[in-house]
Every structure is written in C-alpha cells, then in structure tokens.
N, C-alpha and C positions, 0 to 999 in steps of 0.2 A: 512605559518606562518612566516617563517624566509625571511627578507626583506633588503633592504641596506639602512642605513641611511648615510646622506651628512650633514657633522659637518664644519663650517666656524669659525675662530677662527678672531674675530674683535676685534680693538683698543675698549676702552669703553670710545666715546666720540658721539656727538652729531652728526647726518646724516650718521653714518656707515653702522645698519640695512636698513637706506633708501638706500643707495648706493648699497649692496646683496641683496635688493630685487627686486631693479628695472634691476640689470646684470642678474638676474634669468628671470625675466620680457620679457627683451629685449631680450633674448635667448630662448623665448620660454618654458619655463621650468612651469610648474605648483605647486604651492606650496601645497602638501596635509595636513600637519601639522610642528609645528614647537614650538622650547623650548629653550629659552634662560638660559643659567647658567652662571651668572653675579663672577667677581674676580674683584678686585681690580681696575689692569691696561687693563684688555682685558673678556669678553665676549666669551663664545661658543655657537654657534647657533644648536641645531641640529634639521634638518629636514628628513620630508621624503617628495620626488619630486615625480614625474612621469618617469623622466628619470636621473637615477644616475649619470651614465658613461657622459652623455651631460654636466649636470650641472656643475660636478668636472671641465670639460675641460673649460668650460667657466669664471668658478670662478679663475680656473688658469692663462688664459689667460688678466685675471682682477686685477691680482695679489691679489688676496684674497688667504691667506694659508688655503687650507682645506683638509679635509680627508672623506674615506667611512670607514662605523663600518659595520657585520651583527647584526641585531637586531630581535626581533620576534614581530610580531603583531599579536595580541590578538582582536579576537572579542567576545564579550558577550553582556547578554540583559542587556539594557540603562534601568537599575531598581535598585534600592537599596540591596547594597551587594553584587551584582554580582561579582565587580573583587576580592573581598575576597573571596569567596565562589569558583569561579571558577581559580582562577589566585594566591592570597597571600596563602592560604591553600595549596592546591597541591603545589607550589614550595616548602614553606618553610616544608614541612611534607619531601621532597624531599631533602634537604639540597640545595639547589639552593639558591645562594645570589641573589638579584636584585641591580645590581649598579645604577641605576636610570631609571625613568621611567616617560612619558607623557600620557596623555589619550585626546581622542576627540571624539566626536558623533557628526550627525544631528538631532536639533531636530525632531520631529516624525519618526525617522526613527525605533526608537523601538531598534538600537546598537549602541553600543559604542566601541571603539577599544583604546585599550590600546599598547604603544610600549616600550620594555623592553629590558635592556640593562643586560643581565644577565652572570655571571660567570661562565655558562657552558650550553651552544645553546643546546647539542645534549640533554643531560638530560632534560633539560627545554621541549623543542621540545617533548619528549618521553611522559613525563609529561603531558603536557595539549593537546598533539595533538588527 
C-alpha cells in the first residue's frame, strides 16, 4: 500500500512539463500516473514511476529540483462510491487528514487506485490495510 511518489517542482511556463517528461522518457523511467498542482510562479508535479531512486537521479542530473514523499496507494472497485465507502469513511472515522490526493484506473479493468498523501502513513496503513 505504501509507495514512493517523485514530486518535480517546475517554473510555470510553456515546455517545462514537456521538457520532465521527455528527461523521464529518455531515461527510461515509466510514467504510471501523475498530478499537477499549479501556484502562481511554479508548478508541482507529483508522480508515481516505475523506478523512484532512477528517476530522482535523472531529474537531478537535468537540473530539475525534485523530491520523493511516501504516499499509500489504494486500490478499490472502479464503481460508484467505492473511495468513500472504502477510503474517505475509514480515514476520517480514524482522524487521518488527507493532504491531497489523485486517483486513476483502466477502463475495464473493474479498479481504480487512488494515491494519498496522508498525515499519518501508519494509522492510515492500519486503517484500510
């Protein structure tokens, strides 16, 4: 459940995300999902790759400032109300904040995975594990 997301913190101007995603690209890195959260003068990217530890070194070496967070990834059924029922309920019954949070599925694949940036991993983890 508990996973490493890779956050790039970009200027917020035109070709920047092209420019992180083609350094992940060319390094091999695989993009499994990804969420921008827009400010003013700069952009945060957070993703989750394939390979954490690769990606950081690359984006470093690219001069992109970036960081790893741990985060949990949640999987449930691709249905209505499922992340309420199995995910917003149980935390918040739990006192668990959620600092923010992405989701993504394939269609037919019948799940959906949700990644969550919560104020405390082990309780969260406790919680819906």
């Amino acid at each position: 459940m508990r996973t490493t997301q890779v956050s790039a913190f970009l200027e917020n101007r035109p070709g920047r995300l092209l420019y992180l995603l083609n350094v992940l690209a060319d390094g091999g890195i695989n993009l499994i999902a990804h969420n921008i959260v827009d400010a003013s003068d700069f952009g945060i990217v957070h993703m989750l790759v394939d390979r954490p530890r690769h990606a950081l070194e690359i984006m470093r070496d690219a001069g992109i400032t970036c960081s790893t967070t741990e985060v949990l990834e949640v999987t449930m059924p691709d249905e209505p109300g499922a992340f309420v029922r199995q995910v917003l309920q149980p935390l918040a019954q739990a006192g668990v904040n959620i600092e923010y949070s992405y989701a993504y599925s394939a269609i037919g694949s019948g799940k959906a995975k949700s990644v969550l940036k919560v104020d405390d991993l082990d309780k969260a983890e406790k919680v819906l594990g």
